[in-house]
PQR file of N, CA, C, O and H, with PARSE charges and radii, in Angstrom:
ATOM      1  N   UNK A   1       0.850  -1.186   0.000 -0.4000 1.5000
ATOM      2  CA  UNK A   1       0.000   0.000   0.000 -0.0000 2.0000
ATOM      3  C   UNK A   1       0.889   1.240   0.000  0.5500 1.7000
ATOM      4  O   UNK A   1       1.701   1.349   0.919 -0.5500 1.4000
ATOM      5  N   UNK A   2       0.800   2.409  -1.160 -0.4000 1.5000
ATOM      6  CA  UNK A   2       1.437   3.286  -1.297 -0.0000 2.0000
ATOM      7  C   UNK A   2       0.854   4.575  -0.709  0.5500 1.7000
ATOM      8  O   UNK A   2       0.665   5.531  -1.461 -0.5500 1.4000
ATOM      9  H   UNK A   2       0.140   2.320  -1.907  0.4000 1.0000
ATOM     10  N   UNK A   3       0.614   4.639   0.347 -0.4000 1.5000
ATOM     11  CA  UNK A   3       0.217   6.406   0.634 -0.0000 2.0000
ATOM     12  C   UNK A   3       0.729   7.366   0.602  0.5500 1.7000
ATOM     13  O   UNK A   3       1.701   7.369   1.357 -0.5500 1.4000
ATOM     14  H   UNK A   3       0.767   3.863   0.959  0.4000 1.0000
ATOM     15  N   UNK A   4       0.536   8.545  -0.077 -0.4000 1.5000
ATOM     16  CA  UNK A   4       1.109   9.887  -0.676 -0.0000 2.0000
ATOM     17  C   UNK A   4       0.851  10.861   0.755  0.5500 1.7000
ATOM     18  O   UNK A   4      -0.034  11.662   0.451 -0.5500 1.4000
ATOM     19  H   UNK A   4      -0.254   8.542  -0.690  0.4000 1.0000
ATOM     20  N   UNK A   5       1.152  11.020   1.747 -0.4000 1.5000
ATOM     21  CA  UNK A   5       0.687  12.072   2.597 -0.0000 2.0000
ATOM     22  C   UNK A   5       0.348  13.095   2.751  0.5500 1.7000
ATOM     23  O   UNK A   5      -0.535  13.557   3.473 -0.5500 1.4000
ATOM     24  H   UNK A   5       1.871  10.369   1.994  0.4000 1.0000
ATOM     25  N   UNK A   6       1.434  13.801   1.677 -0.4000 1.5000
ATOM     26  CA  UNK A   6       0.947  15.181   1.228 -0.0000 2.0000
ATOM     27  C   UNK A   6       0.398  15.493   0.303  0.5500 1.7000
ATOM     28  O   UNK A   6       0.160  16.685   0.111 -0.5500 1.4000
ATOM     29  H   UNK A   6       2.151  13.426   1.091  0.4000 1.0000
ATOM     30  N   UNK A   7      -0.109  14.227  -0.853 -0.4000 1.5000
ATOM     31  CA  UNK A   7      -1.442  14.336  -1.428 -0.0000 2.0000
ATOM     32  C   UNK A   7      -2.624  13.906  -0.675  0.5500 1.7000
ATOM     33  O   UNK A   7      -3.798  14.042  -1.019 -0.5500 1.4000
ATOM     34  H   UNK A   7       0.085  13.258  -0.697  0.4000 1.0000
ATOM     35  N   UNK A   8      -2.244  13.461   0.214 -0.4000 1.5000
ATOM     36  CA  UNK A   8      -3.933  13.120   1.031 -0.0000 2.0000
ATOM     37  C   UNK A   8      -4.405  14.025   1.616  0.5500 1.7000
ATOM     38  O   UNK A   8      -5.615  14.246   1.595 -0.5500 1.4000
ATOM     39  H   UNK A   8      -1.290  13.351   0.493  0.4000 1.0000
ATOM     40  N   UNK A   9      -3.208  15.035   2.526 -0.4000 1.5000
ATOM     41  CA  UNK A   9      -3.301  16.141   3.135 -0.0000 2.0000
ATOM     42  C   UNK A   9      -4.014  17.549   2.598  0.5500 1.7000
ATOM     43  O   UNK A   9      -4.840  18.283   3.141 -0.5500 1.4000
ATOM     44  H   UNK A   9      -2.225  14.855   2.543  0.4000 1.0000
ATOM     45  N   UNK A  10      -3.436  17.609   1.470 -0.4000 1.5000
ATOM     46  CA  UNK A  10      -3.931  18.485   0.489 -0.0000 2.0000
ATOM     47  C   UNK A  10      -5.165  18.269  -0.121  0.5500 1.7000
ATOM     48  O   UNK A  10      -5.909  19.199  -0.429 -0.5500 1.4000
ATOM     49  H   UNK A  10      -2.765  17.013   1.028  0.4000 1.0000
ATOM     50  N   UNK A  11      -5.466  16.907  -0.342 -0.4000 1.5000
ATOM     51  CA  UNK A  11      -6.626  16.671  -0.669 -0.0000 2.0000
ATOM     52  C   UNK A  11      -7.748  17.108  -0.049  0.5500 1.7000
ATOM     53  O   UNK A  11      -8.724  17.743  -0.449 -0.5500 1.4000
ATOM     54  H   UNK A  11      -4.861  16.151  -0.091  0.4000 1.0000
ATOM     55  N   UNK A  12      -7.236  16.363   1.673 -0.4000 1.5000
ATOM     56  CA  UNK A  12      -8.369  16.180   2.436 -0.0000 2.0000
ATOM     57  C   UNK A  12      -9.272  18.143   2.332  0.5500 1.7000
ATOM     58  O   UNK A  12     -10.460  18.451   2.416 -0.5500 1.4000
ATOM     59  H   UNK A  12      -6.444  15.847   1.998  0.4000 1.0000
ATOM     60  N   UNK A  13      -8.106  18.961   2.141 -0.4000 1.5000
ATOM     61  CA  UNK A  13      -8.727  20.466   2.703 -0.0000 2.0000
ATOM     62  C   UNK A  13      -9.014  21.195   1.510  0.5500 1.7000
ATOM     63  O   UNK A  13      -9.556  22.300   1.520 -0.5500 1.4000
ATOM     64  H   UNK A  13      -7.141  18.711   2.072  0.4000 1.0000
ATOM     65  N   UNK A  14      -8.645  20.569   0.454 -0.4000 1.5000
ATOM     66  CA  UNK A  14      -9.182  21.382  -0.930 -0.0000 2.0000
ATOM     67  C   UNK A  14     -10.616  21.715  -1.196  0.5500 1.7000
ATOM     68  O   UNK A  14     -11.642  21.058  -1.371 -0.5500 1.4000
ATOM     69  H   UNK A  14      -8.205  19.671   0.446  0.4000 1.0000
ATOM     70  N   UNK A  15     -10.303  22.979  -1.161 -0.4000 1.5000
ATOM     71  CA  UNK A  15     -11.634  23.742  -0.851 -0.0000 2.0000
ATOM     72  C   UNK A  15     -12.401  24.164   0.127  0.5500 1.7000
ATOM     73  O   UNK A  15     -13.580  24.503   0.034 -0.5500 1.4000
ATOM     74  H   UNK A  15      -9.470  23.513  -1.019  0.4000 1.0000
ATOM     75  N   UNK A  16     -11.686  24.145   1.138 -0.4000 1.5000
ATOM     76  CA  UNK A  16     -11.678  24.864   2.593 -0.0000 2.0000
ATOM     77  C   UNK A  16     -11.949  25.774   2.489  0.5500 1.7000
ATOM     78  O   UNK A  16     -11.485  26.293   1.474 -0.5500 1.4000
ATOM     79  H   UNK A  16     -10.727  23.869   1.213  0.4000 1.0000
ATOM     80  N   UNK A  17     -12.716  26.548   3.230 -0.4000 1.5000
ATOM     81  CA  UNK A  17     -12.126  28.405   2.878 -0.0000 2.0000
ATOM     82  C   UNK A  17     -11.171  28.611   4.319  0.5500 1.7000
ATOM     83  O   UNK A  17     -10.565  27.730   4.930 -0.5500 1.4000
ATOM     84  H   UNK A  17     -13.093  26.127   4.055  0.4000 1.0000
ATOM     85  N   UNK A  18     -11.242  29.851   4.586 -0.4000 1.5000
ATOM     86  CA  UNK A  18     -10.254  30.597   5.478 -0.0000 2.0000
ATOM     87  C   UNK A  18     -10.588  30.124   6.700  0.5500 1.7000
ATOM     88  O   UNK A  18      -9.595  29.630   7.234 -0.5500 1.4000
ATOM     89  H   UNK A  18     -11.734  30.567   4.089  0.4000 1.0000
ATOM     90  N   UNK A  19     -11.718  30.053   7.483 -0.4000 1.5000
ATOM     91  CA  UNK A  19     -12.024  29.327   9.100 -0.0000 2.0000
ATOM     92  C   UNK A  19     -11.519  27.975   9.226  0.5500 1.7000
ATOM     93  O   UNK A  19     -10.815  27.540  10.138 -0.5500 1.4000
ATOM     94  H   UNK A  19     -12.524  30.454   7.048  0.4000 1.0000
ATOM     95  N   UNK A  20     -11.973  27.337   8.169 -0.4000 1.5000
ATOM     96  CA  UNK A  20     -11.953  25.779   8.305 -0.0000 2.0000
ATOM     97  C   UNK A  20     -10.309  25.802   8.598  0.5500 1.7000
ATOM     98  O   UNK A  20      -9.877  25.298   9.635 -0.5500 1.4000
ATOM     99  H   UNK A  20     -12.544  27.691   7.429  0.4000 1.0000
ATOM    100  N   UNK A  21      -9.457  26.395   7.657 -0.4000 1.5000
ATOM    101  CA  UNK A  21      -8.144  25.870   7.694 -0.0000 2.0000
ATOM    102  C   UNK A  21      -7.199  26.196   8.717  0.5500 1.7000
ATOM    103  O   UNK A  21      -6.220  25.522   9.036 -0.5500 1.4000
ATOM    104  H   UNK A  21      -9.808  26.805   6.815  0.4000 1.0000
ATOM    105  N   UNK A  22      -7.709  27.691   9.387 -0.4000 1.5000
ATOM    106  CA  UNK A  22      -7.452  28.061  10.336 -0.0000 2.0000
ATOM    107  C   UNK A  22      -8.040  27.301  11.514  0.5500 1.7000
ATOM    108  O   UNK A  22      -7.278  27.281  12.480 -0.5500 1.4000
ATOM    109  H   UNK A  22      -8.504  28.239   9.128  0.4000 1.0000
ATOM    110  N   UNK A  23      -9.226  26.654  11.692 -0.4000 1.5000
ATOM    111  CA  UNK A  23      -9.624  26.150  13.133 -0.0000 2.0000
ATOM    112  C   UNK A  23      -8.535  24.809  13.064  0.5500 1.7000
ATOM    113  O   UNK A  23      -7.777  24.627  14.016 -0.5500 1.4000
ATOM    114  H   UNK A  23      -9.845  26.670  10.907  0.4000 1.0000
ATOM    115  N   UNK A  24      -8.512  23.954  11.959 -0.4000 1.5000
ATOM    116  CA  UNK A  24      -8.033  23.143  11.482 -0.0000 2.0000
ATOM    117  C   UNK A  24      -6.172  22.944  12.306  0.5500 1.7000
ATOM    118  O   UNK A  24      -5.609  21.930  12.720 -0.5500 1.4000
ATOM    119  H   UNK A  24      -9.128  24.102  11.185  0.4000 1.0000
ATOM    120  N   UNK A  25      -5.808  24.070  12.265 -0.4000 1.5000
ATOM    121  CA  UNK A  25      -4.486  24.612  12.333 -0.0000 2.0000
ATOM    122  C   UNK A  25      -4.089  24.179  13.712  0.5500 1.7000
ATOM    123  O   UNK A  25      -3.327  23.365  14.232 -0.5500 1.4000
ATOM    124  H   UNK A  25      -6.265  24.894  11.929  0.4000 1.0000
ATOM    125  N   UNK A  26      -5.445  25.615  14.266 -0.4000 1.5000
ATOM    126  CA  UNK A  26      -5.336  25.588  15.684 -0.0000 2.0000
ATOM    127  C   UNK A  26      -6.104  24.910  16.638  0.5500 1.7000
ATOM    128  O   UNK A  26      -6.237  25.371  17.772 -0.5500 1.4000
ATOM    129  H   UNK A  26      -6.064  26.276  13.844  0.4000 1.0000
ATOM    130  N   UNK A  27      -6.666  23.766  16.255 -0.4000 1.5000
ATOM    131  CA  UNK A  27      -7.118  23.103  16.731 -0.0000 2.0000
ATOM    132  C   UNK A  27      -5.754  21.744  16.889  0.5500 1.7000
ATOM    133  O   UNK A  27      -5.552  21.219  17.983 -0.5500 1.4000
ATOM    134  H   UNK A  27      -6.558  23.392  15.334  0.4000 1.0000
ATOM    135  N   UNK A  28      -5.123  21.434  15.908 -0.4000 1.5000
ATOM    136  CA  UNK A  28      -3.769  20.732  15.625 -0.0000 2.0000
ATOM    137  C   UNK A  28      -3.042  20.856  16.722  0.5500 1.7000
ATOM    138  O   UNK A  28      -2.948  19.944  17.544 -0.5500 1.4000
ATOM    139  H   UNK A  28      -5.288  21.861  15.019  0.4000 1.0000
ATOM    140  N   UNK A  29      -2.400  22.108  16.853 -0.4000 1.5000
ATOM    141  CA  UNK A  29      -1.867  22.958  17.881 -0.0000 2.0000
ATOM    142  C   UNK A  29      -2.084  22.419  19.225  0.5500 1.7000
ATOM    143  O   UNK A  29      -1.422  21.594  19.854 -0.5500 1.4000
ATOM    144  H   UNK A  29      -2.476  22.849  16.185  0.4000 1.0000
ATOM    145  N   UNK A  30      -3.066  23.007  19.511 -0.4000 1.5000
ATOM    146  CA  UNK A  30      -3.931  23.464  20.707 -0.0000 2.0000
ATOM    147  C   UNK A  30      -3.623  21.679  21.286  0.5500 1.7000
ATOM    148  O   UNK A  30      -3.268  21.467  22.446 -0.5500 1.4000
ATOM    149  H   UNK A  30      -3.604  23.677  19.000  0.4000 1.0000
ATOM    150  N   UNK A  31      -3.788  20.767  20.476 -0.4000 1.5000
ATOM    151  CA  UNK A  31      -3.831  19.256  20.909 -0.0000 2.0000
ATOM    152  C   UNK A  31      -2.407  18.302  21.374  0.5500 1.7000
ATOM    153  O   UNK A  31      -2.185  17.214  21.905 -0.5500 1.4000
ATOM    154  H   UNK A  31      -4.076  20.939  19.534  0.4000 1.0000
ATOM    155  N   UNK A  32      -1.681  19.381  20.847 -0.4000 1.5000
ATOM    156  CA  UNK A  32      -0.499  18.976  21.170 -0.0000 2.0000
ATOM    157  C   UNK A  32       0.097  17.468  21.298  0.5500 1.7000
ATOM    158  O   UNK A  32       0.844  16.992  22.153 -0.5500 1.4000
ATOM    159  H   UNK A  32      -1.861  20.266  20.416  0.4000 1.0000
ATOM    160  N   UNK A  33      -0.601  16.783  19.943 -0.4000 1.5000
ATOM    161  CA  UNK A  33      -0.541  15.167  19.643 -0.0000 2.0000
ATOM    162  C   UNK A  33       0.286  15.167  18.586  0.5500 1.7000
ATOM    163  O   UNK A  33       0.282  15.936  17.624 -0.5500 1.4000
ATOM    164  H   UNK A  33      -1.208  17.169  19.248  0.4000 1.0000
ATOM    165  N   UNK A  34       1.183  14.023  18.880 -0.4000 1.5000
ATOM    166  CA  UNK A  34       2.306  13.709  17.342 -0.0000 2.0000
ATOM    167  C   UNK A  34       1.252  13.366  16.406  0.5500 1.7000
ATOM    168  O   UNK A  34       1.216  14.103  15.421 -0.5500 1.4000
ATOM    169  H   UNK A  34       1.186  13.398  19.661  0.4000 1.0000
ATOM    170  N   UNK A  35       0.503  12.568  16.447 -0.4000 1.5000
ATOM    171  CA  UNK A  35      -0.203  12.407  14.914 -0.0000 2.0000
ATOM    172  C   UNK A  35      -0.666  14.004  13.711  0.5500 1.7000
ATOM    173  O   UNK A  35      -0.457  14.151  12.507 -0.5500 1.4000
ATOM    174  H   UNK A  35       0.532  11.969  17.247  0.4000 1.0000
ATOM    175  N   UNK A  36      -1.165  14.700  14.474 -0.4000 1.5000
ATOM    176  CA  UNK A  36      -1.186  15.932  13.658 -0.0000 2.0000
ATOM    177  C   UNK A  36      -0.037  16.451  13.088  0.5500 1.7000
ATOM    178  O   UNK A  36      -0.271  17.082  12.058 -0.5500 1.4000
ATOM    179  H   UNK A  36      -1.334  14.580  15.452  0.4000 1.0000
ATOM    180  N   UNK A  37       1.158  16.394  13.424 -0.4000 1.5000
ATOM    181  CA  UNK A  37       2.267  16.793  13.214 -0.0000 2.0000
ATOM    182  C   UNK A  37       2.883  16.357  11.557  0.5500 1.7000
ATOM    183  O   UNK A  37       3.976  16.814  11.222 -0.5500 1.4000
ATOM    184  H   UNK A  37       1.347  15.880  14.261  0.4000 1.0000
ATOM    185  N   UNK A  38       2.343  15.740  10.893 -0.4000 1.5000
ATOM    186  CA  UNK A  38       2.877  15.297   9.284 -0.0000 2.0000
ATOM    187  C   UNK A  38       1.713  16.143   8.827  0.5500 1.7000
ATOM    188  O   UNK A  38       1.994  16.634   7.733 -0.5500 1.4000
ATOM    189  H   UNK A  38       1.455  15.369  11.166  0.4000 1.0000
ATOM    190  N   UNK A  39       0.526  16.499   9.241 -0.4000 1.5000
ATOM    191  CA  UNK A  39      -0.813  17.477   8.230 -0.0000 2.0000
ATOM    192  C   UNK A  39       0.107  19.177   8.698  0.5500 1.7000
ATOM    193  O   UNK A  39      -0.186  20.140   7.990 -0.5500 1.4000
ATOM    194  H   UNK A  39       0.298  16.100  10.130  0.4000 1.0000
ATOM    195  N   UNK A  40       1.066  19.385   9.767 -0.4000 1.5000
ATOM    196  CA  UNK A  40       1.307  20.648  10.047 -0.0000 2.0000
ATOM    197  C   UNK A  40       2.400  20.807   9.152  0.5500 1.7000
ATOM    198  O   UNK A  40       2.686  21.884   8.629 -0.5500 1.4000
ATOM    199  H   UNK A  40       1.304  18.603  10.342  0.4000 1.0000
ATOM    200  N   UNK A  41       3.177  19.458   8.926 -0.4000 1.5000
ATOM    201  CA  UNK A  41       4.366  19.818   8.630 -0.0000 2.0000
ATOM    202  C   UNK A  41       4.537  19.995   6.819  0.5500 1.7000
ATOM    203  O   UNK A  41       5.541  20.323   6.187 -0.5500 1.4000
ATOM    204  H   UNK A  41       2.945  18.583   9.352  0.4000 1.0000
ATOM    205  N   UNK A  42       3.101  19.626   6.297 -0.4000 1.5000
ATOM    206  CA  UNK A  42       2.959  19.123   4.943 -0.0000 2.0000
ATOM    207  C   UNK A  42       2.009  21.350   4.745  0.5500 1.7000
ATOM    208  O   UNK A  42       2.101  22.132   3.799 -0.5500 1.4000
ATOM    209  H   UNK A  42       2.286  19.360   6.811  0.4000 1.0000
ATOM    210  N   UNK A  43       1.774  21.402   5.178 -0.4000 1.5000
ATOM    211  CA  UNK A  43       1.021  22.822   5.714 -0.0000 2.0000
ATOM    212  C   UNK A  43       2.511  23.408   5.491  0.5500 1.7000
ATOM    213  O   UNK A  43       2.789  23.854   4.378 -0.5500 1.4000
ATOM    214  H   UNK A  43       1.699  20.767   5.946  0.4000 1.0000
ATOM    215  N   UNK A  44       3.348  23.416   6.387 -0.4000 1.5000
ATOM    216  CA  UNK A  44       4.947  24.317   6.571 -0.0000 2.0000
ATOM    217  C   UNK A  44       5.233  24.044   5.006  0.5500 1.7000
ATOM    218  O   UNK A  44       5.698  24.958   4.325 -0.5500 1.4000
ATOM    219  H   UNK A  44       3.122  23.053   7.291  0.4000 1.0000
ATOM    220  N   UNK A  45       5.014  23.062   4.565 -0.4000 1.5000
ATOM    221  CA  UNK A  45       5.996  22.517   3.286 -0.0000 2.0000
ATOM    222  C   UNK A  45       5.243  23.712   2.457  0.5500 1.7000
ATOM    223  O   UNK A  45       5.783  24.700   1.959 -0.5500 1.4000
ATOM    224  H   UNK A  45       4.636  22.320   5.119  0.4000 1.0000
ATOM    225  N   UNK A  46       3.927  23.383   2.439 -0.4000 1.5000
ATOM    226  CA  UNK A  46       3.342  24.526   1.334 -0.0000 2.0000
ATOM    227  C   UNK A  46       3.931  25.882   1.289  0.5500 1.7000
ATOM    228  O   UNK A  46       4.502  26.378   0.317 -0.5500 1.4000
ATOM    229  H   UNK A  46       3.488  22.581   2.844  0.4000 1.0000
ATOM    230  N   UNK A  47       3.653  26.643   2.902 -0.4000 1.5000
ATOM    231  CA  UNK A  47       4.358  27.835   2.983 -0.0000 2.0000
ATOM    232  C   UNK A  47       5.391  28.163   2.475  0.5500 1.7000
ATOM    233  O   UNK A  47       5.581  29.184   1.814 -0.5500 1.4000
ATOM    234  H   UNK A  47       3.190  26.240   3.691  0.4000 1.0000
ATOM    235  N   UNK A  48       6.291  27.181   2.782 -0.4000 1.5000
ATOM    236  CA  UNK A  48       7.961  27.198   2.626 -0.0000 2.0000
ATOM    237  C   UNK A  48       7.908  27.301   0.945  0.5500 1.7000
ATOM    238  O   UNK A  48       8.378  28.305   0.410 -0.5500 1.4000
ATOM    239  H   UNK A  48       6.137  26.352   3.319  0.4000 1.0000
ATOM    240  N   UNK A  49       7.429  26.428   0.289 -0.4000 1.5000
ATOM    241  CA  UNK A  49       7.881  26.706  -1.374 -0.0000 2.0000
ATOM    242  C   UNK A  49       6.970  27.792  -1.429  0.5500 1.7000
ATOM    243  O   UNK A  49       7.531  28.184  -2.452 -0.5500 1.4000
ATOM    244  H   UNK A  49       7.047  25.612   0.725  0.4000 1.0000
ATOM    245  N   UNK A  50       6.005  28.705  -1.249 -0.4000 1.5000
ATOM    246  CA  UNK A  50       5.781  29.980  -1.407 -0.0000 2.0000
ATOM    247  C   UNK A  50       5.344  31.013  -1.237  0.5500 1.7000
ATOM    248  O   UNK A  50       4.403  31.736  -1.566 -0.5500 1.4000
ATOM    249  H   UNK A  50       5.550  28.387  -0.417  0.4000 1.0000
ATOM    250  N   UNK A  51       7.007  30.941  -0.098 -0.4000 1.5000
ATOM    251  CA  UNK A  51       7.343  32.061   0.353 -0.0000 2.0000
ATOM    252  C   UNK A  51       8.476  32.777  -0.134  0.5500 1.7000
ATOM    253  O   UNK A  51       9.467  32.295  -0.682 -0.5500 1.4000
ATOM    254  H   UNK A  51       7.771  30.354   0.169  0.4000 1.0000
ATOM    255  N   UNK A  52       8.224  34.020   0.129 -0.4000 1.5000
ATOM    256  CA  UNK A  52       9.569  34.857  -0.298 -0.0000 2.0000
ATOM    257  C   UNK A  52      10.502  34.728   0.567  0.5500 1.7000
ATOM    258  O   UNK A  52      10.300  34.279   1.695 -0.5500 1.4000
ATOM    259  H   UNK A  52       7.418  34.412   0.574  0.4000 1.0000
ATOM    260  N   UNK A  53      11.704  35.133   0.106 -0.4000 1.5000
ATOM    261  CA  UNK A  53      13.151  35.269   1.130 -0.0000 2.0000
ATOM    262  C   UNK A  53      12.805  36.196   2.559  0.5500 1.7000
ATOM    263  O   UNK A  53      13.478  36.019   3.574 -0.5500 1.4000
ATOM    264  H   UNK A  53      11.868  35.498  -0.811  0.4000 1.0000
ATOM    265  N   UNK A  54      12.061  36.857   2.528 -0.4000 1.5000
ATOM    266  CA  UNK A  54      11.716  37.906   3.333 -0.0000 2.0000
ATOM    267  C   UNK A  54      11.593  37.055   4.456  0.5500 1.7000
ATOM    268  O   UNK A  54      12.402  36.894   5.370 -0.5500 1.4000
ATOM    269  H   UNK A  54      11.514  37.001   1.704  0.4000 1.0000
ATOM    270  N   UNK A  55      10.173  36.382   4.233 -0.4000 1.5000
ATOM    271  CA  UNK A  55       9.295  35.591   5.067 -0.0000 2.0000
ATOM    272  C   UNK A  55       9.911  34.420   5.625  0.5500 1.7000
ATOM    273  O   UNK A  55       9.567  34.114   6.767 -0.5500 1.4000
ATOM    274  H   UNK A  55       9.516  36.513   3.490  0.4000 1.0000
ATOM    275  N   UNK A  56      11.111  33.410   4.783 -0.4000 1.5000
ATOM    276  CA  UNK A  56      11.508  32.646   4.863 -0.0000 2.0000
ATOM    277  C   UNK A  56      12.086  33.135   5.832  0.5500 1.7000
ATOM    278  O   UNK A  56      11.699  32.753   6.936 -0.5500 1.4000
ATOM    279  H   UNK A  56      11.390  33.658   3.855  0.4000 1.0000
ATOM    280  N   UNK A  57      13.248  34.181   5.764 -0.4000 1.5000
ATOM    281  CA  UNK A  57      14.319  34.821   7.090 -0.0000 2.0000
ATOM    282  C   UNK A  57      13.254  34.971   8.148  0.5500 1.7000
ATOM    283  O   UNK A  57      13.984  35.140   9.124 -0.5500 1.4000
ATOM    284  H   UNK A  57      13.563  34.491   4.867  0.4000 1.0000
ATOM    285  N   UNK A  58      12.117  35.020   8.581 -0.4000 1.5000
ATOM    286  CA  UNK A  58      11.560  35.066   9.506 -0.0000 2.0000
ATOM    287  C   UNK A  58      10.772  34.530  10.194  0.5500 1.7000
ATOM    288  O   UNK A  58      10.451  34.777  11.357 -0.5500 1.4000
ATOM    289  H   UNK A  58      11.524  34.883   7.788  0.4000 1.0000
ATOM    290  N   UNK A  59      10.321  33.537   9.295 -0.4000 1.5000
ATOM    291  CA  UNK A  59       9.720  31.946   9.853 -0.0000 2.0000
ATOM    292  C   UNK A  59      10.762  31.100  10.295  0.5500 1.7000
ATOM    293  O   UNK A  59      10.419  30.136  10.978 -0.5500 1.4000
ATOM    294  H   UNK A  59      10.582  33.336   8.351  0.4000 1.0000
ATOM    295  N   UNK A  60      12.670  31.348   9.905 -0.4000 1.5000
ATOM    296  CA  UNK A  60      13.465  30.749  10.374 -0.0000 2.0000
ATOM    297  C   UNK A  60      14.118  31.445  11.922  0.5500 1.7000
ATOM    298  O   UNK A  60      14.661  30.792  12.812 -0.5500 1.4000
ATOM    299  H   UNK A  60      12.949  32.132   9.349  0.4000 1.0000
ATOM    300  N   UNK A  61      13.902  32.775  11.912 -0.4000 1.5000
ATOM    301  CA  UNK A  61      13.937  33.522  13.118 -0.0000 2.0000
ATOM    302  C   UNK A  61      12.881  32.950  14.249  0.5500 1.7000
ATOM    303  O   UNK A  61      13.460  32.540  15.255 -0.5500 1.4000
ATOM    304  H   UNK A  61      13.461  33.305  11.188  0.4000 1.0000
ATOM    305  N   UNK A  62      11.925  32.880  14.269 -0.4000 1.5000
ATOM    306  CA  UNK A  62      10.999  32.384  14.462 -0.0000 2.0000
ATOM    307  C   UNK A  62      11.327  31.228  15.207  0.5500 1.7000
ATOM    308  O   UNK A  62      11.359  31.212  16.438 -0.5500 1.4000
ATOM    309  H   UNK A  62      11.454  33.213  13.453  0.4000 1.0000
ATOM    310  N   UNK A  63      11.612  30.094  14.353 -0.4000 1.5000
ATOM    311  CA  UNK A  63      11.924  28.793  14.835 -0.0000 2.0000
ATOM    312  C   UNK A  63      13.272  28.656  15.755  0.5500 1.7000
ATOM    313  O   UNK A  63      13.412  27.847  16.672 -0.5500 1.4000
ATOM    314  H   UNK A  63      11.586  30.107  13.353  0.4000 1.0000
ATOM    315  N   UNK A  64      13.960  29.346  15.438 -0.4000 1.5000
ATOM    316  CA  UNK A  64      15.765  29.751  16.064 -0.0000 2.0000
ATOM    317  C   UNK A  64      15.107  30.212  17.365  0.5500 1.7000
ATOM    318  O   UNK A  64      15.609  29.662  18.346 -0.5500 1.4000
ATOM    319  H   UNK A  64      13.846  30.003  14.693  0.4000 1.0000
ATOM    320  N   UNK A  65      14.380  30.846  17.569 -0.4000 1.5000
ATOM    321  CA  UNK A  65      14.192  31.790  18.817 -0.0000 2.0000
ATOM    322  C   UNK A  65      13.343  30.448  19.552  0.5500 1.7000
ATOM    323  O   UNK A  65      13.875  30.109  20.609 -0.5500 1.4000
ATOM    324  H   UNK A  65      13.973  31.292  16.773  0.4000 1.0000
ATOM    325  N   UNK A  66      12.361  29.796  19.245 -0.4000 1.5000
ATOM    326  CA  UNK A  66      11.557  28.689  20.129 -0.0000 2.0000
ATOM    327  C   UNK A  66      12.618  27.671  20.212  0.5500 1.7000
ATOM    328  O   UNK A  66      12.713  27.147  21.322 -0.5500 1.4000
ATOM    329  H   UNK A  66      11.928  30.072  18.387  0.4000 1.0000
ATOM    330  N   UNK A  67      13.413  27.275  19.334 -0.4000 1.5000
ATOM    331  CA  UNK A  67      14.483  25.932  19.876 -0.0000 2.0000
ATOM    332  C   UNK A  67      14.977  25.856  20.686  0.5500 1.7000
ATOM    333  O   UNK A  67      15.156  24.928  21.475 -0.5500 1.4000
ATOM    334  H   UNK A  67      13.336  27.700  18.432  0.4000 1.0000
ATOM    335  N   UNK A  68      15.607  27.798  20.596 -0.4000 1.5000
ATOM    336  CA  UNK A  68      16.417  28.035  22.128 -0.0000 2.0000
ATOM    337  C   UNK A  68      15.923  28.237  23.717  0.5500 1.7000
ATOM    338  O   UNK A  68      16.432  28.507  24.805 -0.5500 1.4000
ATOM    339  H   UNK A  68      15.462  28.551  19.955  0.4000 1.0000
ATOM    340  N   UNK A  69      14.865  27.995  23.265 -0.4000 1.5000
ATOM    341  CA  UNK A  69      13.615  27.812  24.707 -0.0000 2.0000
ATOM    342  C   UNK A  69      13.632  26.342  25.076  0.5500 1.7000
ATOM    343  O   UNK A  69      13.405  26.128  26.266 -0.5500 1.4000
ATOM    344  H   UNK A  69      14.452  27.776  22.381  0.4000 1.0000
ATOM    345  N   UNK A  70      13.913  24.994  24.102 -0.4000 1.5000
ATOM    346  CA  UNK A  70      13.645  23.834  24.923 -0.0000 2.0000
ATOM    347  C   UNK A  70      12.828  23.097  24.182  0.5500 1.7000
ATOM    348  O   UNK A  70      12.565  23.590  23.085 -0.5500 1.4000
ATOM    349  H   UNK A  70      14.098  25.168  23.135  0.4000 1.0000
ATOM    350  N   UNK A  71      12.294  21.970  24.454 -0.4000 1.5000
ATOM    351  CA  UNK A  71      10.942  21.496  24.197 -0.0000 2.0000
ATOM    352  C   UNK A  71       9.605  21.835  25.022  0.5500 1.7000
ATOM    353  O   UNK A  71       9.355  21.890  26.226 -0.5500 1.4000
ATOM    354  H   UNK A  71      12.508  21.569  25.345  0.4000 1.0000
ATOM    355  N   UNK A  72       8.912  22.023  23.942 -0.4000 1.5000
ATOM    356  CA  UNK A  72       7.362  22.318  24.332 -0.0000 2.0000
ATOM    357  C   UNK A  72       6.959  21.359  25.855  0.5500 1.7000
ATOM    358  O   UNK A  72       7.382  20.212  26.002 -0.5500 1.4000
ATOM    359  H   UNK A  72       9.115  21.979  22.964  0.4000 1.0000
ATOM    360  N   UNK A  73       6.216  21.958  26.746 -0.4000 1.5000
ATOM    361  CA  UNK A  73       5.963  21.316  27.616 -0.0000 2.0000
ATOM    362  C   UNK A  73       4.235  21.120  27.903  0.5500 1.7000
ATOM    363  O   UNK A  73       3.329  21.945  28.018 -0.5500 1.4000
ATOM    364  H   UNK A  73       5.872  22.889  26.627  0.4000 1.0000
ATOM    365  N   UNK A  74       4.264  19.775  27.950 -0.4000 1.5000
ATOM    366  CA  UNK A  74       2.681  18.873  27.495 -0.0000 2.0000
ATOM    367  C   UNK A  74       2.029  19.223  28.546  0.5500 1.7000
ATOM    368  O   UNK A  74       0.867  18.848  28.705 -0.5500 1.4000
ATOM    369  H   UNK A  74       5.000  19.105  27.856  0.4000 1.0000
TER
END
């Protein structure tokens, strides 16, 4: 069995509008469960190919600044 993840992922929300994908997000979040974590990270992937350099330098600021805090605490 071949599953595509980030075609399923993409699938599953095509045609979402703006609440859905956002509750979607932060509802992910908010749950703080590894299983959500490949639909967030397939989400980052989208961003990441398009985004500008701008955004990129600051979604990586971003992440630099929370690493140096630790791991998230459950």
């Amino acid at each position: 069995m071949n599953i595509n993840i980030r075609e399923h992922i993409i699938n599953n929300f095509k045609g979402d509008n703006y609440e859905t994908l956002k509750r979607a997000i932060d509802e992910s979040v908010k749950a703080n469960d590894e299983v959500t974590l490949p639909g967030l990270g397939v989400f980052f992937e989208l961003i990441w190919e398009n985004a500008d350099q701008e955004l990129k330098n600051n979604l990586i600021e971003i992440i630099r600044k929370r690493v140096q805090q630790g791991p998230i605490n459950n």
